[in-house]
N, C-alpha and C positions, 0 to 999 in steps of 0.2 A: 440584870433586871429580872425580876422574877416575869414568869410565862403567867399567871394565873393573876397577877395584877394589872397586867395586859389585855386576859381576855374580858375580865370585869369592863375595864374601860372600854375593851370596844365596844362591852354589849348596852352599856351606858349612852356610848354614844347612838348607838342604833336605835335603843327604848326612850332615849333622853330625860330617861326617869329610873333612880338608884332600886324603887321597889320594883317596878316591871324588869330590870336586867335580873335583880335578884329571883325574882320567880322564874325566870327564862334561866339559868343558872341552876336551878335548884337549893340554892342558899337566902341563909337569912341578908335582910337587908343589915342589918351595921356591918356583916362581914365582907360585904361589896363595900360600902361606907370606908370601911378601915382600908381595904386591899384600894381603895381611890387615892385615899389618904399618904396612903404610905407611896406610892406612883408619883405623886406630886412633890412628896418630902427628898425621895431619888431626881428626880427632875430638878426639882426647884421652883415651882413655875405652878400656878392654878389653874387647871385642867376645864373648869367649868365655870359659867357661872349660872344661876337661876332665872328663869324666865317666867314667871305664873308658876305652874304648874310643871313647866318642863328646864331641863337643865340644855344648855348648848354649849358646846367645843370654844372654847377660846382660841385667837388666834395666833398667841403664843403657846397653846397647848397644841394645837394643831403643827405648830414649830418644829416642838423640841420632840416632839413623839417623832416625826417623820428625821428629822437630820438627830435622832440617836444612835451614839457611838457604838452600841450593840446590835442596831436591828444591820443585819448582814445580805438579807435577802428581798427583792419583791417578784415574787411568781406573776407571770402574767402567759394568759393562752391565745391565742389568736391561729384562725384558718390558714393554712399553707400559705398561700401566697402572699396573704398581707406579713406572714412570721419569716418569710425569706425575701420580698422586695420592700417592706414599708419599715417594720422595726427598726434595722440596721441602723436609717435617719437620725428613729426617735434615741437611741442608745447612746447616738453618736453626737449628738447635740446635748444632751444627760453628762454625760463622761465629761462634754468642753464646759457645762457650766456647775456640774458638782463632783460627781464624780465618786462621793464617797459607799454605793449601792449595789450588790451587785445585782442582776437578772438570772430570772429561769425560764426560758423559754418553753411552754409546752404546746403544740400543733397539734389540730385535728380536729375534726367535725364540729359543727355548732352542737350537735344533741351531747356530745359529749361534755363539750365545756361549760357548758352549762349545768350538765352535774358536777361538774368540776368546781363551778362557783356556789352554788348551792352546797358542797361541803366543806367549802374553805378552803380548796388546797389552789384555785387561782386567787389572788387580788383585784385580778383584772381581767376581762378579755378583749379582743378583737374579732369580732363576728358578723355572722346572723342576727338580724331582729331577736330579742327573747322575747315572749309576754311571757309574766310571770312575777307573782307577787314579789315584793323586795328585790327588783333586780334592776336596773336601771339600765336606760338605752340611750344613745348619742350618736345619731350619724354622722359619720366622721369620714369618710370615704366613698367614692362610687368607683366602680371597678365593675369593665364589661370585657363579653368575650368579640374581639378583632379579627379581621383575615390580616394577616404579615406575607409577605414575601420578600426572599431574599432581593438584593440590591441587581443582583446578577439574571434573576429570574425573570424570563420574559415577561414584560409590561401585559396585559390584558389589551384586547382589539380598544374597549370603551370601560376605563377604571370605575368612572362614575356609574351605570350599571351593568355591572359583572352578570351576567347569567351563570346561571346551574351548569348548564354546559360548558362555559368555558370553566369553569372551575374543575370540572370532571377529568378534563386536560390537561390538567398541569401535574406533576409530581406533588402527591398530597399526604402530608402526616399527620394521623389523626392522636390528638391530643386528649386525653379523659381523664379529668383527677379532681378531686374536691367538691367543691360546691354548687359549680354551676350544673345546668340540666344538659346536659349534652344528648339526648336526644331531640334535639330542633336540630343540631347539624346534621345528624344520620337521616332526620326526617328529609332536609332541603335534596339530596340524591334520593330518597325513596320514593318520592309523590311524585320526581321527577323521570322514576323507573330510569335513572342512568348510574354506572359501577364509578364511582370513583377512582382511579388512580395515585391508589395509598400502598405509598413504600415502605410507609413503617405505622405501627399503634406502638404509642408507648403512655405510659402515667405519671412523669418527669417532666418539670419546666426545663432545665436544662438538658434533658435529652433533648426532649422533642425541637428546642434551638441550633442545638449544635448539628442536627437532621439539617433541618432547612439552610443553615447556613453551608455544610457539605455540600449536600444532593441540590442545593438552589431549587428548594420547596416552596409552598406555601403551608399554611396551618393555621388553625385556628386556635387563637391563645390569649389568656386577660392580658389586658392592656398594662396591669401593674407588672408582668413577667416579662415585656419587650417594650418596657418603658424605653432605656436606656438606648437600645439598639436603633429604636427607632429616629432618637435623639443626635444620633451618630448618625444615620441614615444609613446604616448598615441595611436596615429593615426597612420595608415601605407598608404604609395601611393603606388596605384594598377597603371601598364604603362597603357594606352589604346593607345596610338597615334596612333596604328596601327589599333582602330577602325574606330577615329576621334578626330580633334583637334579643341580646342577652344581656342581663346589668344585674350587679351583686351591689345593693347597699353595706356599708360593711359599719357596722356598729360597734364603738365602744361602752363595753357593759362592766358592771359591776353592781354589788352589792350598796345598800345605800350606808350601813355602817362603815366604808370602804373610805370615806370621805376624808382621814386622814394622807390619802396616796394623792389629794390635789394636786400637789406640783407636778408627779407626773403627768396626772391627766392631764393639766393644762400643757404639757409639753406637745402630748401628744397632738391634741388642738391644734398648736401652733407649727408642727411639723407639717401636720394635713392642710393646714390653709399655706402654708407654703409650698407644696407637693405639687408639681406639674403636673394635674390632671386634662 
């Protein structure tokens, strides 16, 4: 399948007008026209149909563009932690009901991926809020930072409110990576002028585990990274909200010409509303 009959349609489908994709393209309009034309005669299938003044995706166009036997890949970026506890799900549920696609997983900073979707090289993200013209947002997850402690780790005098102090006494691994603000935890020891008892810094979800679960630590860690442990009860959650809170909305974004990737997005949807948060 030609690459350049492809891009035409997508930019069709983003303008939903054959003259606006064409001047967004830099081409005349009949040569979008034809390169539509000719997309449709490899398909089989009509791509659009006319609305007033605008054209919209069909949903047998939407079909056959997404389950074609050529497209090999869909990129998608999402922040560390949702790209190492949450994806796995969505992939894995993908695979048991089609199966024929494969993924590129790329991690890292919201400011990043967000360039990344503004040049096209993600389809999709998992992030941060973006504002930002043409880029589309969907809460799709909340994901906050938790105290843990090992199963082994002595209980706290009163769980329900933990003091600064007792925290300062336990074996403590201080965790730093990604998105959250992690200065509120260094703050909770400073205003409280007491040195924490921290055995290790590391910038690893699974370091900073495999710590607390050794040394029968505590740490503070998103709840999407000690989901499981805690479901084992390997792990126990310590409340703190009453000292401070930390919460990462985490958004599914994309671009609005992106609209052929539905069935993933809805997958993803429906991972998250089933997701034991």
């Amino acid at each position: 399948m030609n690459i350049e009959h492809i891009e035409s349609f997508l930019y069709v489908v983003h303008y939903k007008s054959l003259n606006k994709a064409a001047k967004a393209l830099f081409l005349s309009q009949p040569t979008v026209t034809a390169r539509i034309k000719a997309l449709q005669n490899t398909l089989q299938v009509k791509l659009f149909l006319r609305d007033g003044n605008h054209l919209t995706l069909t949903g047998k166009g939407k079909e056959r563009m997404w389950n074609r036997k050529d497209k090999q890949e869909l990129v998608s970026g999402s922040n560390i932690v949702t790209a190492q506890y949450f994806l796995p799900h969505v992939l894995q549920k993908w695979k048991e009901k089609v199966g024929n696609i494969k993924f590129r997983i790329i991690s890292g900073p919201s400011a990043t991926l967000k360039d990344l979707l503004y040049n096209r090289q993600v389809d999709i993200a998992l992030m941060g809020q973006v504002i930002a013209d043409g880029i589309l947002n969907e809460q799709i997850l909340q994901n906050e930072v938790i105290l843990v402690r090992h199963k082994d780790c002595p209980p706290f005098e009163a769980e329900g409110k933990v003091t600064v102090e007792q925290l300062a006494k336990q074996p403590f691994v201080f965790f730093e990576c990604g998105a959250f603000d992690w200065k509120y935890v260094k703050k909770l020891f400073e205003v409280a002028e007491i040195e924490p008892a921290v055995i290790a810094y590391v910038d690893n979800f699974e370091v900073a585990k495999s710590f607390v679960k050794s040394m029968h630590a505590i740490s503070f860690l998103p709840y999407l990274s000690v989901k499981e442990e805690l479901k084992s009860g390997e792990f126990v959650s310590v409340p703190t909200k009453h000292l401070f809170h930390i919460q990462q909305n985490i958004y599914l974004t994309y671009v609005s010409l992106e609209n052929i990737y539905e069935p993933f997005i809805q997958l993803i949807r429906e991972t998250a509303s089933d997701f034991d948060l």
